[in-house]
C-alpha positions in Angstrom: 0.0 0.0 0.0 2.6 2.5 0.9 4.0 2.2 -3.2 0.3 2.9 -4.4 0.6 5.6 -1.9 3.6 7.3 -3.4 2.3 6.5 -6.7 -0.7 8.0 -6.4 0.5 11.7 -4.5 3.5 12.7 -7.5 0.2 11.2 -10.3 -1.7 14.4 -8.3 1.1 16.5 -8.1 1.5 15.9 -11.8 -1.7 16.4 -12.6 -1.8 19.7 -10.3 1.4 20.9 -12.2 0.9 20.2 -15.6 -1.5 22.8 -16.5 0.7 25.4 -15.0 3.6 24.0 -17.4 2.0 24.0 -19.9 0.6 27.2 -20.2 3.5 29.0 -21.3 4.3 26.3 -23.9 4.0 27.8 -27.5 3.7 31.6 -26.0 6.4 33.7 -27.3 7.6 36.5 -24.3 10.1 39.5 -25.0 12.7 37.8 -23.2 13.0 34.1 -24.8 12.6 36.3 -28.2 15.6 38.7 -27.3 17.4 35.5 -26.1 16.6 33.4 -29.8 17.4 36.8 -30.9 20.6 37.3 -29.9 21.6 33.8 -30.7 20.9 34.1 -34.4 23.2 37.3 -34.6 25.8 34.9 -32.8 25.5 32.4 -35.7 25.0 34.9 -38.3 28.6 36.7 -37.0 30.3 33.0 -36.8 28.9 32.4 -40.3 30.3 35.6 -41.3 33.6 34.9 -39.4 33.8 31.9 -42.0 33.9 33.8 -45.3 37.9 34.9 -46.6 37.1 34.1 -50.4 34.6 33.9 -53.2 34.2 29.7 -52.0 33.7 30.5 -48.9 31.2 33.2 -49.7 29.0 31.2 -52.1 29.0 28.2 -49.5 27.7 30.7 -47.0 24.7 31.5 -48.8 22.1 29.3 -48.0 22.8 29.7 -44.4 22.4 33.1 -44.5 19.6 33.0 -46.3 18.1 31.2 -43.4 19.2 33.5 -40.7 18.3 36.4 -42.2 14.5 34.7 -42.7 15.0 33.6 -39.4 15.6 37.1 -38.2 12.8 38.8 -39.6 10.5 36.3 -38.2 11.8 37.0 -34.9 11.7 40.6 -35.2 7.5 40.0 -36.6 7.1 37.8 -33.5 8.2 40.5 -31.1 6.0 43.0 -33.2 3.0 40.9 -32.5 3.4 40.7 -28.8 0.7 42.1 -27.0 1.7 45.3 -24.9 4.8 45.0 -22.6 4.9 46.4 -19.3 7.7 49.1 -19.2 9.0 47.4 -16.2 9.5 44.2 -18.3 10.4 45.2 -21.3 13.5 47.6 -18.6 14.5 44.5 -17.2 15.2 42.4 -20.8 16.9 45.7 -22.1 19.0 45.6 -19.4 19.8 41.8 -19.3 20.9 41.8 -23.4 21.8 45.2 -23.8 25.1 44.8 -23.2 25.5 41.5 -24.9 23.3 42.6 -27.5 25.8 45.5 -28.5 28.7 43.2 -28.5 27.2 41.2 -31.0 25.6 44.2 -32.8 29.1 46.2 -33.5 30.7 42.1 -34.2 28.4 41.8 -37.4 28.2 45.3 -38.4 33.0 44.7 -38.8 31.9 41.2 -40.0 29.6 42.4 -42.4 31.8 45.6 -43.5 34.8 42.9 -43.9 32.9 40.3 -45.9 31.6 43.2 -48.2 34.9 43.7 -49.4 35.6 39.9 -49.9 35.6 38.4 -53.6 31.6 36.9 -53.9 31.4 38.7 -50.0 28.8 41.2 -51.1 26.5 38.7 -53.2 26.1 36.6 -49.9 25.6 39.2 -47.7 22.6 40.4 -49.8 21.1 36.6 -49.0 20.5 38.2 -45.3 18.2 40.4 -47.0 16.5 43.4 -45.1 16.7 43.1 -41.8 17.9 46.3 -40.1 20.0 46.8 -37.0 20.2 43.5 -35.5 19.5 43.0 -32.4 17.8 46.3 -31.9 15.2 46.5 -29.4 12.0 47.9 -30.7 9.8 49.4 -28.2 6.0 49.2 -28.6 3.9 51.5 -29.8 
């Protein structure tokens, strides 16, 4: 009996929890989208990092492609969000910004550098529009 006993108070606790887990399944917040945000400049500069010759640069192109798709899908999904408190939206700011501006300047050299590479500038147009990375957007 003891066993069942066990058993039987995590299947409640489970069952107690489980909604509460679940709710912010699927929900996009500021913060996890300043965090996949951030991450995708990372890759995007390492990519970058990657290109010293027309090869390299025409290999580079699909995955940037990508990134930069990825990016302004990001950036749409932090548009949508409904409105942020100032008091959340402070404490994000101030968790990335620094980060954020690291990574920022990093592909802004990266990109200047790659432009003057042999093929550079035809990859870097695969990013296609996606202004100031990692620039946070307050709402309107």
């Amino acid at each position: 009996m003891h066993k069942r006993s066990k058993v039987r108070k995590l299947a409640i606790c489970v069952a107690a929890l489980l909604p509460l887990l679940l709710s912010g399944c699927g929900r996009d917040s500021l913060e996890s989208l300043r965090k996949q945000q951030l991450l995708t400049v990372k890759e995007a500069n390492d990519l970058l990092e990657t290109i010293k010759d027309k090869a390299s640069a025409d290999k580079a192109k699909p995955r940037l492609k990508e990134l930069g798709d990825r990016w302004r899908d990001l950036d749409k999904r932090v548009g949508d969000l409904p409105p942020i408190p100032t008091e959340e939206e402070a404490r994000v700011q101030k968790k990335y910004d620094d980060e954020l501006t690291g990574a920022k300047m990093h592909y802004l050299r990266e990109s200047f550098r790659v432009s003057i590479v042999p093929g550079g500038a035809e990859a870097l147009k695969e990013v296609g529009e996606v202004g100031e990375p990692g620039l946070f957007k307050k709402k309107k």
